[in-house]
C-alpha positions as CSV (number, residue, x, y, z in Angstrom):
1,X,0.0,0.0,0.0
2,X,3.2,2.3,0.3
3,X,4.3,1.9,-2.8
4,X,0.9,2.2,-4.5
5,X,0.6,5.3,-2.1
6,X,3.9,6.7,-3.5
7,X,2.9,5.6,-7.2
8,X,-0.2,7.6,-6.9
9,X,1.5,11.3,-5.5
10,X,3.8,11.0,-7.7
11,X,2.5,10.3,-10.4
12,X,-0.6,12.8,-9.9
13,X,2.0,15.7,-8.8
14,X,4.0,15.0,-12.2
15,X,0.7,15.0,-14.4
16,X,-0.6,18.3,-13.4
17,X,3.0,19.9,-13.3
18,X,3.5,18.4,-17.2
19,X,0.0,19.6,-18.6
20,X,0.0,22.8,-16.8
21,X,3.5,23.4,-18.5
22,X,1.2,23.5,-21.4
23,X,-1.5,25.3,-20.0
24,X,1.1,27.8,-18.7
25,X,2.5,28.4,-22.5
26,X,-0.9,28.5,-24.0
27,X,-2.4,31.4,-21.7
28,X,1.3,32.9,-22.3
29,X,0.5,33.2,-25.8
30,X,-3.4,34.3,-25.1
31,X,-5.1,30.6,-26.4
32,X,-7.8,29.7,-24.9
33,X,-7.7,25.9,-22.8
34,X,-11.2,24.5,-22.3
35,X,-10.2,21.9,-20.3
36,X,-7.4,20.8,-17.7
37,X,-7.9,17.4,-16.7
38,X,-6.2,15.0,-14.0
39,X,-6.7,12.0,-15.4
40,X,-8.6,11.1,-18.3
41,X,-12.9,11.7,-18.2
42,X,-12.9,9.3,-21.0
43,X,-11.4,5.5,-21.8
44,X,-8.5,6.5,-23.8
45,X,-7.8,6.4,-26.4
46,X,-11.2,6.6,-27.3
47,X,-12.7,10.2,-26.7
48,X,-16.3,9.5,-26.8
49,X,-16.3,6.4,-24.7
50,X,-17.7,6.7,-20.7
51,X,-17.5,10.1,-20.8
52,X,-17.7,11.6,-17.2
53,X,-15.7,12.7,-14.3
54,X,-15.0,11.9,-10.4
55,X,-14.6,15.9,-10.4
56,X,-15.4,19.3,-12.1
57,X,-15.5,22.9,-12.1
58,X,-15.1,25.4,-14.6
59,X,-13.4,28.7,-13.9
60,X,-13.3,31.2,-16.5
61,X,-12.7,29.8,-19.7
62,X,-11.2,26.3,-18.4
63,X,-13.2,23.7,-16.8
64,X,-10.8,21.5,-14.0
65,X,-11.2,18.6,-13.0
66,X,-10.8,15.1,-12.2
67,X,-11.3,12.2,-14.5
68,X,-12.0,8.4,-13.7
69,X,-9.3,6.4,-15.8
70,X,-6.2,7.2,-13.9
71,X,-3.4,6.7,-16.8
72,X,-2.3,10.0,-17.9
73,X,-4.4,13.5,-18.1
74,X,-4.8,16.2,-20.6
75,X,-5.7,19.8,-21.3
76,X,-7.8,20.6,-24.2
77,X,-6.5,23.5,-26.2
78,X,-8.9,25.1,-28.1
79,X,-8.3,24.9,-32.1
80,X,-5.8,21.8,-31.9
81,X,-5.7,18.4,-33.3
82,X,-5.6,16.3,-29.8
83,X,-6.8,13.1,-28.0
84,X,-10.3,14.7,-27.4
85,X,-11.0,14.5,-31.0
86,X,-13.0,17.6,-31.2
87,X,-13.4,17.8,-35.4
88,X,-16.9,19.8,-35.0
89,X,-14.7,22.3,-33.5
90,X,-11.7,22.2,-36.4
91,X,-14.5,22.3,-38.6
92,X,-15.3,26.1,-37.7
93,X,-13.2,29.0,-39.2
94,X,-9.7,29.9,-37.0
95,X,-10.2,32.2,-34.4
96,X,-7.9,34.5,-32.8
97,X,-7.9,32.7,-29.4
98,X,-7.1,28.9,-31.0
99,X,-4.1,27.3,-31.0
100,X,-4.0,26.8,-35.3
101,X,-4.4,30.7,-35.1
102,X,-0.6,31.4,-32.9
103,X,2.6,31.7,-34.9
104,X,4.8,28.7,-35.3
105,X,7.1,29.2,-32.3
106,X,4.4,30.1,-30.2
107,X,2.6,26.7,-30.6
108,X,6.3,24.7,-30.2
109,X,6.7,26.4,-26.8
110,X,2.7,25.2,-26.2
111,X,3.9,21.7,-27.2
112,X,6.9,21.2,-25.6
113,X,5.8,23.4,-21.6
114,X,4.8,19.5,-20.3
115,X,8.6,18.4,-21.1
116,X,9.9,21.8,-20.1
117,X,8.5,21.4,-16.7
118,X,9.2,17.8,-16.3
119,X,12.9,18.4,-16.6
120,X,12.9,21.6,-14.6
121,X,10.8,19.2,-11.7
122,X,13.6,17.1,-11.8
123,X,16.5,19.6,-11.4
124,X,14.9,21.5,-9.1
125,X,13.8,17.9,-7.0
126,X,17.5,16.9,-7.0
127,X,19.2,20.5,-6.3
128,X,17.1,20.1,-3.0
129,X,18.0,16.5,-1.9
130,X,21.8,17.5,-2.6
131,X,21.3,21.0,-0.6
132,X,19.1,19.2,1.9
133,X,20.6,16.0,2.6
134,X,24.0,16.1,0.3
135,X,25.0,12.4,-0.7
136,X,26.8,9.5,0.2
137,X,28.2,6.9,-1.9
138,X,30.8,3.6,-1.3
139,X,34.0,4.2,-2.9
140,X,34.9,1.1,-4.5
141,X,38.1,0.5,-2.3
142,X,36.1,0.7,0.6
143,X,34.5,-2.3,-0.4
144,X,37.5,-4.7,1.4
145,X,35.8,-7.8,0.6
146,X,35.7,-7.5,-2.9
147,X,32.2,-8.8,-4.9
148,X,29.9,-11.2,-4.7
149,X,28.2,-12.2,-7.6
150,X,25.7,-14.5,-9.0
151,X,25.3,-17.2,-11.6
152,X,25.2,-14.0,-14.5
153,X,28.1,-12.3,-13.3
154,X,30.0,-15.3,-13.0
155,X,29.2,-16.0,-17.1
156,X,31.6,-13.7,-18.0
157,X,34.3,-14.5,-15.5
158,X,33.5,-12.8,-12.3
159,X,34.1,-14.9,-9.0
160,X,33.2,-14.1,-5.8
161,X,36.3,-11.7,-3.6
162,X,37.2,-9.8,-7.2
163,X,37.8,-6.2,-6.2
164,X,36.9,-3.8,-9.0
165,X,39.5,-2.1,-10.8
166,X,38.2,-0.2,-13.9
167,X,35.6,-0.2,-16.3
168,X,37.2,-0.4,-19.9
169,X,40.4,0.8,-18.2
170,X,39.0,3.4,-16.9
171,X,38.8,3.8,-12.7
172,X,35.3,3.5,-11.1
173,X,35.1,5.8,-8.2
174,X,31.2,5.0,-6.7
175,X,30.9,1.3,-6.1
176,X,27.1,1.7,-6.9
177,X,28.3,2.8,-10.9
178,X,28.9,-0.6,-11.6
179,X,26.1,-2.4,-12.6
180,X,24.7,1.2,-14.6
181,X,27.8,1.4,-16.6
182,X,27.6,-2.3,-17.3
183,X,24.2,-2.9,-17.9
184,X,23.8,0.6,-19.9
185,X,26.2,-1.2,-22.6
186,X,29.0,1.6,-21.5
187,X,31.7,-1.1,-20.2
188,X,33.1,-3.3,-23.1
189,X,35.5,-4.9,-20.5
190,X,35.8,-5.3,-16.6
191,X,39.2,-5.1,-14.7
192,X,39.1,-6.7,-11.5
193,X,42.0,-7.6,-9.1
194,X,42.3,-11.6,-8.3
195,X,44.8,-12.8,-5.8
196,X,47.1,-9.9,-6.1
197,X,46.9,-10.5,-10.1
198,X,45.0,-8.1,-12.6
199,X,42.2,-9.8,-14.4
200,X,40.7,-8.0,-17.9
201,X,37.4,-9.7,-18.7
202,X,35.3,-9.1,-21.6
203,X,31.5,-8.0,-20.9
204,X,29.5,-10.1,-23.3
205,X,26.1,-8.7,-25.2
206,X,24.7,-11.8,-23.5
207,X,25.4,-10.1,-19.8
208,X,24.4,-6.9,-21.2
209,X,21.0,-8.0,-22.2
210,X,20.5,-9.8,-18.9
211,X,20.8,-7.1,-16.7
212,X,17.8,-5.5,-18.8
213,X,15.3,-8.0,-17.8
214,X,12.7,-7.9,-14.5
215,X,14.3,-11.2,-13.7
216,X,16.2,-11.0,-10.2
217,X,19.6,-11.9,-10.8
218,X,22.7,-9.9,-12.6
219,X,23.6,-8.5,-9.4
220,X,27.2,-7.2,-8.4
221,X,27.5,-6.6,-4.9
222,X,29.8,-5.8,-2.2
223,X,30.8,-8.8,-0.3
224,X,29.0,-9.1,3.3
225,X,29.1,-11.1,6.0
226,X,25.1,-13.0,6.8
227,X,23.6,-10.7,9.6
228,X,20.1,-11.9,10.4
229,X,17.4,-8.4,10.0
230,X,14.3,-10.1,10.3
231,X,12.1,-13.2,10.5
232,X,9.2,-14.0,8.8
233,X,7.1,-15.0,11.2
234,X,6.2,-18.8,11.2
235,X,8.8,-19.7,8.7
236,X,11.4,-22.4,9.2
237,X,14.0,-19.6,10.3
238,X,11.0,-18.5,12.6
239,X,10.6,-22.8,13.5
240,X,14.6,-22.9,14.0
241,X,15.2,-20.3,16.2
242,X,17.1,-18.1,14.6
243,X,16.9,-14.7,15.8
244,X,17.2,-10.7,14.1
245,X,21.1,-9.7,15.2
246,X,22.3,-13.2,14.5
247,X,25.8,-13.8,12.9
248,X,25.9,-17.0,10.5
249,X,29.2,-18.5,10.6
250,X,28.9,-21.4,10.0
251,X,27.1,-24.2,7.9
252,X,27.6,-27.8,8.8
253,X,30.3,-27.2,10.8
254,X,32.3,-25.2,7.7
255,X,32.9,-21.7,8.9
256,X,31.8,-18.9,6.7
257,X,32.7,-15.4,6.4
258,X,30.1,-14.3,3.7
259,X,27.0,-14.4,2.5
260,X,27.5,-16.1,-0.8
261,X,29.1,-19.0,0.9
262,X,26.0,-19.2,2.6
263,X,24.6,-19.1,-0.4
264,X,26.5,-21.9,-1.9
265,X,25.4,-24.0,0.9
266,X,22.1,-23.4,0.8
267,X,21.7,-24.5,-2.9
268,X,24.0,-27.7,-2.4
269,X,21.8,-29.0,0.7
270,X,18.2,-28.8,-1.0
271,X,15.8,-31.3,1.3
272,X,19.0,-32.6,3.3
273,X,19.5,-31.1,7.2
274,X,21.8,-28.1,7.6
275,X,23.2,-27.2,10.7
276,X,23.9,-23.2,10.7
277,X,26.9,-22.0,13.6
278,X,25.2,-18.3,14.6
279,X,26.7,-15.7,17.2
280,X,24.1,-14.3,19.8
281,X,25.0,-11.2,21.9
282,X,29.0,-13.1,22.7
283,X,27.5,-16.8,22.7
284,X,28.0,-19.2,19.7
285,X,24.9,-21.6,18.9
286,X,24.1,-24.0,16.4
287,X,20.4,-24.2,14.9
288,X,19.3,-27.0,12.8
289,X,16.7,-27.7,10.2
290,X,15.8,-29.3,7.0
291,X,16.7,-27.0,3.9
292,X,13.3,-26.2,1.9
293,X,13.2,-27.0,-1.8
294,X,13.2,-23.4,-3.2
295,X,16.2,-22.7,-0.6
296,X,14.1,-19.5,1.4
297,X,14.6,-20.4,5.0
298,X,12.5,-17.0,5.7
299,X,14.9,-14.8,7.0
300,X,16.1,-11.1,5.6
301,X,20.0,-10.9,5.5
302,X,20.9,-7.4,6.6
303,X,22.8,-6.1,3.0
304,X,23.4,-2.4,4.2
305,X,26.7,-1.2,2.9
306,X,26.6,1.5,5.5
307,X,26.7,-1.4,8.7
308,X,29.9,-2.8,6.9
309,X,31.9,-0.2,5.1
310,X,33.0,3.3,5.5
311,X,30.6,5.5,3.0
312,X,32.3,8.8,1.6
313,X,29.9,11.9,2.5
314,X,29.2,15.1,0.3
315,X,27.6,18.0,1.7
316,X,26.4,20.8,-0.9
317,X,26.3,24.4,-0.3
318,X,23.4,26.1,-2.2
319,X,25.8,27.0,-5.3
320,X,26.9,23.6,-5.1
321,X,23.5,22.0,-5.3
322,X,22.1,24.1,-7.8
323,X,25.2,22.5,-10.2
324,X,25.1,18.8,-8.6
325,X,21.3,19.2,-9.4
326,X,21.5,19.8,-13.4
327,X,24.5,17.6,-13.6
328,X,23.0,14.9,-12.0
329,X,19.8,15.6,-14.1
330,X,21.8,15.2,-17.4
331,X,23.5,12.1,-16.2
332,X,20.1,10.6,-15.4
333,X,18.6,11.4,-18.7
334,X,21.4,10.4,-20.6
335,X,21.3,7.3,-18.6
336,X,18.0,6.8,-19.6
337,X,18.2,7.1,-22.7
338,X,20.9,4.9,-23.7
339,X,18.5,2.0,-21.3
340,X,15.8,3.1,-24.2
341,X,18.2,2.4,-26.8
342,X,18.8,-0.9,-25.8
343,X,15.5,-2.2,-25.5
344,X,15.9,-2.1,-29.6
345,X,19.3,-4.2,-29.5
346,X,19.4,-7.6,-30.2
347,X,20.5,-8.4,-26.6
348,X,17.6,-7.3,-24.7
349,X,14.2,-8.9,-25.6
350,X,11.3,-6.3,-25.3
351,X,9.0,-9.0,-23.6
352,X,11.2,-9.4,-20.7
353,X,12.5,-5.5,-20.3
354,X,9.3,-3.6,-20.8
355,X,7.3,-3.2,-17.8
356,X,3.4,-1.0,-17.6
357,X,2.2,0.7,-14.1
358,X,2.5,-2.0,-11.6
359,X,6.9,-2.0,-12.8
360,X,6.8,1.6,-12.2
361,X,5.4,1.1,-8.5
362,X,7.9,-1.1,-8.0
363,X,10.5,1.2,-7.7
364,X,9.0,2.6,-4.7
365,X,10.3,1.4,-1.1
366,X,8.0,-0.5,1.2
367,X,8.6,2.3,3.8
368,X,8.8,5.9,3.2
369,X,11.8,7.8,3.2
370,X,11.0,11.3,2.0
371,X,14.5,11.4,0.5
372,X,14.1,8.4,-1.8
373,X,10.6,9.4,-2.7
374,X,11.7,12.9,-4.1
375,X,14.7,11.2,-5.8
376,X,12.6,8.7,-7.4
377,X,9.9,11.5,-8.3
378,X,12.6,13.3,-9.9
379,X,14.0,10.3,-12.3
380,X,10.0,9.1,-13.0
381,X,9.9,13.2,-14.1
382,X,12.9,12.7,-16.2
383,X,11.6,9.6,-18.2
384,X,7.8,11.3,-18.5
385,X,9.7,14.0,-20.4
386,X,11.7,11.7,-22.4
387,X,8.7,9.3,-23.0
388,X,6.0,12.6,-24.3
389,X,9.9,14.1,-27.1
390,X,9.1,10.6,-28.9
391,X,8.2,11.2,-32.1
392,X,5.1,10.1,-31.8
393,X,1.8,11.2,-32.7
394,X,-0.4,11.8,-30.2
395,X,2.3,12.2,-27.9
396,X,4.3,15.9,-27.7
397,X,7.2,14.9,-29.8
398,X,4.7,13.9,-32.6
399,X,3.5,17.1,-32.7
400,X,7.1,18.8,-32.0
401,X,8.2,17.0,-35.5
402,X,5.0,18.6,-37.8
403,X,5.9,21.8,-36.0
404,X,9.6,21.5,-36.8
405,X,8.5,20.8,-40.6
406,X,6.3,23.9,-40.6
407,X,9.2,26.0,-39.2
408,X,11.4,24.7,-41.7
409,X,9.5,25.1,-44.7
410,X,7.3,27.1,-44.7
411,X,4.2,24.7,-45.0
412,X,1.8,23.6,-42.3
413,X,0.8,20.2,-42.2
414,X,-2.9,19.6,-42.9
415,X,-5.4,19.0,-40.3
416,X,-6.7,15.7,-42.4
417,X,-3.1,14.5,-41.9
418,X,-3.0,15.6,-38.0
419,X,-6.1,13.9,-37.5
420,X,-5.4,10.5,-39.5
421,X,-1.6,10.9,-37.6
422,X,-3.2,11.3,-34.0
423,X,-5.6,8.7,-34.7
424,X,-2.7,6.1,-35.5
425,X,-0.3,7.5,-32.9
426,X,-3.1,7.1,-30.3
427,X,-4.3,3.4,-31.1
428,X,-0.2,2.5,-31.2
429,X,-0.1,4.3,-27.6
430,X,-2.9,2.1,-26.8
431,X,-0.9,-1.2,-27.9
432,X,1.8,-0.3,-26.2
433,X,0.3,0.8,-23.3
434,X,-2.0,-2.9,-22.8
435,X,1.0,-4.8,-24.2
436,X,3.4,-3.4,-21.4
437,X,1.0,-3.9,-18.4
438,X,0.1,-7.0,-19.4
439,X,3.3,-8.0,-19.2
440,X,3.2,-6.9,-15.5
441,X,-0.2,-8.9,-15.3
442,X,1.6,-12.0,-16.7
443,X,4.4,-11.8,-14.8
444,X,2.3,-11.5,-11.2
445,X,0.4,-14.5,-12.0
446,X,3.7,-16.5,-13.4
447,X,5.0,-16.0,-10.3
């Protein structure tokens, strides 16, 4: 219910920020906007389908309100091609307060106020968690114990202790760059040190297009030792008697240091008994059981870098922010959009990368952390403006592009074409739109 909490502010906040970016433009340039809509009073994409809203109320020109299908919102700018489909309206000669009426400029600042906003949210989010709260990251020679890594990892050479070196012979500074730069396509090979030795490995397309699917695995992570956090309760940890603050050290009288040795264990005694050495408050115990099939004893391992390792601190005065906020900004979208790039590569298959409403909740924590939330707002800002520059019709960039071609030459696109261009843009937006959430449905029932 967090999450979906979290999901649903955001979300709302970024809608009405985006489409009164283009309200904002269009009373800048004296158009009239009929409606301004959270939410959609219709079933899009289909504008004369269950027409009505949870909410209304007209003020001046503009009617406000709230509509029942909660994917998305609109404003309705008088004399424009749109999603409301208004062609008695287009019908009627120009007037002097429609949008087809302004000059060309004037209706690409219109068109592009939702994406101008969205990226302003975001630097504006981030200069205040970095003047607020500053950062902290793990500098990767803090991370003593070297990696731990999983079956994917280990594909293309990776062992558990590696301490990273460089990325393409290049040093990594933040430990938590790793996995970006890797799974962003950006790191052709992986230096790692190995027993005193240097180790150059090559990162294969293969490991590139794993760690672009919503399976769990791909990870790289600092190496930690097992610290129990918490119990689920009547699970066989719970049955057991293991405890939250418990050390694992040992497994079947093997002692262990780290948690993918305990993982190793785990896997190798499927349905036989384990015996697990923890320490409790000075005292050493041992605590037997029968491993499960599927391995989940029903404990949470505490993986906090912060209990283990030394994090390096940055505090921002307000200069400082303001620049840490659009650089981080530009990182993020350029980030972004190389992840969007890939999703058209031959190593990452669309059906197992692309994710509808319930991925994007996901990315919420459990708990609220005010920090996290605004930092999170900020990126979902960043891909909303990225998402609304496609090329699209029906989306901003679609009509960025006629606009562009008007500028350039002198001739405006037809409203015929506009119309027959929104109409396909919008039923595409619809395909993509049911194919990516059921994907999420798919995947929820899969599992």
């Amino acid at each position: 219910m967090v999450k979906v909490l979290q999901l649903f502010v955001a979300l709302s906040l970024l809608i009405v920020l985006h489409e009164g970016g283009h309200f904002f433009f269009a009373r800048l340039f004296k158009t009239r906007v009929e409606k301004f809509y959270l939410f959609f009073d219709f079933l899009f994409p289909f504008s004369g389908v269950l027409n009505f809203p949870l909410f209304k109320k007209k003020v001046g020109d503009t009617e406000y309100g709230i509509g029942w299908f909660p994917l998305g919102g609109y404003v309705k700018i008088a004399g424009m091609v749109d999603e409301s489909m208004d062609k008695e309206q287009m019908a009627l000669p120009p007037q002097p307060w429609e949008y087809r009426s302004k000059k060309a400029y004037q209706r690409l600042f219109i068109m592009l106020g939702g994406i101008i906003v969205n990226t302003l949210l975001a630097i504006v989010l981030y200069i205040i968690v970095f003047g607020v709260y500053g950062e902290e990251y793990l500098p990767v020679q803090n991370a003593k114990f070297g990696i731990m890594v999983d079956s994917t990892a280990k594909a293309i050479g990776l062992h558990n202790g590696d301490k990273v070196v460089s990325i393409n012979h290049e040093p990594v500074e933040r430990f938590e760059r790793i996995l970006p730069l890797l799974g962003l396509g950006k790191g052709q090979t992986i230096q790692v040190e190995r027993d005193g030795q240097m180790v150059d490995l090559k990162v294969t397309p293969e490991f590139v297009g794993a760690l672009n699917t919503r399976k769990k695995g791909g990870y790289i992570l600092p190496r930690m030792p097992v610290f129990v956090e918490d119990i689920s309760k009547g699970s066989t940890a719970d049955k057991m008697g293991l405890a939250p603050g418990d050390s694992i050290i040992g497994v079947n009288g093997v002692p262990i240091h780290f948690y993918d040795e305990f993982d190793s264990f785990k896997t190798a005694l499927v349905g036989k008994q384990i015996t697990l050495t923890v320490a409790r408050k000075g005292t050493v115990l041992d605590k037997t059981t029968i491993m499960p099939k599927d391995t989940k004893l029903g404990f949470h391992a505490n993986l906090d870098v912060s209990k283990y390792f030394k994090l390096m601190p940055i505090k921002y005065n307000p200069i400082e922010a303001v620049s840490r906020g659009f650089v981080y900004t530009f990182e993020k979208f350029s980030d972004y959009v190389s992840s969007f790039k890939l999703l058209f590569s031959k190593e990452v298959k669309l059906n197992e990368s692309m994710g509808g409403i319930i991925s994007f909740g996901k990315i919420f924590p459990g708990e609220f952390d005010m920090q996290k939330f605004l930092m999170l707002t900020a990126f979902v800002s960043i891909i909303l403006a990225f998402m609304n520059l496609l090329p699209i019709p029906g989306l901003d960039g679609g009509y960025v592009i006629f606009l562009l071609y008007e500028m350039i030459t002198g001739k405006q696109v037809s409203e015929k074409v506009m119309e027959r261009a929104t109409s396909v843009g919008l039923v595409l937006l619809l395909t993509l739109m049911v194919y990516a959430n059921g994907l999420d449905i798919f995947r929820l029932f899969k599992h």
